[in-house]
Steps between C-alpha positions, in 0.01 A plus 500: 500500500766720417530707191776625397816279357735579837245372738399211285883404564502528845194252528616283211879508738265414805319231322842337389643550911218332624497212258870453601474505856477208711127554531493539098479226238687190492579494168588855452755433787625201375652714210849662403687719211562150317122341549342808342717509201229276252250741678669801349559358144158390507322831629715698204383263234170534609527861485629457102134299479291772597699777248473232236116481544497886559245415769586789785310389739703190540818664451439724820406141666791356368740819545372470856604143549867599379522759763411319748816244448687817543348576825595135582837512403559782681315384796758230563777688421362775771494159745821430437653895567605545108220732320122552550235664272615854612806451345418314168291785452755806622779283215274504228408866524833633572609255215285703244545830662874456394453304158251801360739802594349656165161527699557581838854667427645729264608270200379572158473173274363506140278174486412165623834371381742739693273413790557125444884552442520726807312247723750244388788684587368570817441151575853409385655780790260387730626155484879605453446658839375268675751244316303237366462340128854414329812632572527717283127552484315402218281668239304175532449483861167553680305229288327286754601163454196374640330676204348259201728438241316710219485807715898433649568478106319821423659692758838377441472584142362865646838563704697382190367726264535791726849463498525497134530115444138462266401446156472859307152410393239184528612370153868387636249361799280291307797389272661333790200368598519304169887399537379374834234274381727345196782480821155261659438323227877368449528414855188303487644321196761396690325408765710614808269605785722739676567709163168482440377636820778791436425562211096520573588718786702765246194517312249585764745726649488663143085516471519691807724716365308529230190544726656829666571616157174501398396656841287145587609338845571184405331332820151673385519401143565160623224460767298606234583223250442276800197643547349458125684154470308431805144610364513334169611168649192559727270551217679191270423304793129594534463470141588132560307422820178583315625170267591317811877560363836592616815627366653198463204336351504713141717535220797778501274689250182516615702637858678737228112579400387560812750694609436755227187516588570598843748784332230616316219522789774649719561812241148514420 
């Protein structure tokens, strides 16, 4: 077997040609840039799994699985004359060759910051260039749209602030975040679905703000909640299996109870 991370390309490249030819897999032929889109979203979240456990092992299986729907993308695209794996790979490094110029060239910046800043004006000429985004370009462009909502939000509220338009500190952050639930609560008194979905949406949009204020992605602190929610359901509802029980079965306080308790075993 090979050894070294080049040739382990080459044969994973092989492996991929073969599986695509007409002596390959069926399935793996039957597939194109828009079938293997779930297969990509899937294969990233799986990835976020394996950091979330902090179980390495997995994450090289799983890091492993993700690369190998870029050698599959880029197989077809090689079949139909656009790109191959060669080139993905030649982009990428040029790419970062040019967006670190204070490593492999002769500009001096003071911290992480300047770096940041510089890398986003880079991006901004780069696309200018090759005349994409809006016309005139935008301090906001470059923020997948395919990208969840909390982490679009997030970056968004990144771009904004680096052009001046932010909150001077996280107490004029967390005050809106109070203006935008009493802005909730009136809509929901009147009862008018559409405000109320705007209005619900201005004060997510403002937790993640919030979130990148207090330097916590917003997507991490809410997998997390997701996660504990998830466990102490799991526990209420072994709690009331042992008393042949569900959920809907008890009281709202004796849930409450339970629930607590689960709080409480969870913290230690």
């Amino acid at each position: 077997m090979p050894e070294n991370a080049g040739a382990q390309l080459e044969q994973l490249l092989a492996i991929m040609r073969r599986l695509r030819s007409p002596e390959g897999c069926p399935w793996d032929r039957a597939q194109d840039l828009a079938s293997l889109r779930p297969y990509l979203l899937e294969e990233a979240y799986e990835v976020l799994d394996a950091l979330d456990a902090g179980d390495l092992p997995e994450l090289r299986t799983e890091l492993g699985d993700l690369l190998f729907q870029v050698v599959f993308q880029s197989q077809i695209a090689a079949e139909r004359g656009a790109f191959d794996m060669a080139d993905v790979i030649g982009a990428i490094s040029e790419k970062l060759l040019r967006r670190h110029p204070h490593v492999f060239g002769d500009l001096k910046l003071a911290d992480a910051e300047a770096v940041h800043r510089n890398w986003a004006e880079l991006k901004r000429a780069e696309r200018a260039e090759r005349g994409e985004g809006h016309a005139p370009p935008s301090a906001l462009d470059g923020v997948p749209t395919q990208a969840p909502a909390l982490l679009r939000a997030e970056r968004m509220g990144e771009k904004a602030a680096r052009e001046g338009f932010d909150w001077p500190d996280v107490t004029g952050v967390r005050a809106k975040v109070t203006e935008e639930l009493a802005e909730l609560d009136e809509a929901m008194q009147g009862g008018d679905r559409a405000r109320i979905s705007a209005e619900l949406g201005d004060l997510l949009f403002t937790l993640c703000n919030l979130a990148r204020w207090a330097q916590t992605p917003a997507e991490d602190a809410l997998r997390g909640a997701v996660a504990r929610f998830e466990a102490r359901f799991r526990h209420l509802e072994a709690a009331l299996a042992a008393r042949a029980l569900r959920p809907n079965q008890v009281a709202p306080g004796e849930l409450d109870r339970l629930w607590r308790e689960a709080k409480k075993d969870e913290t230690g």
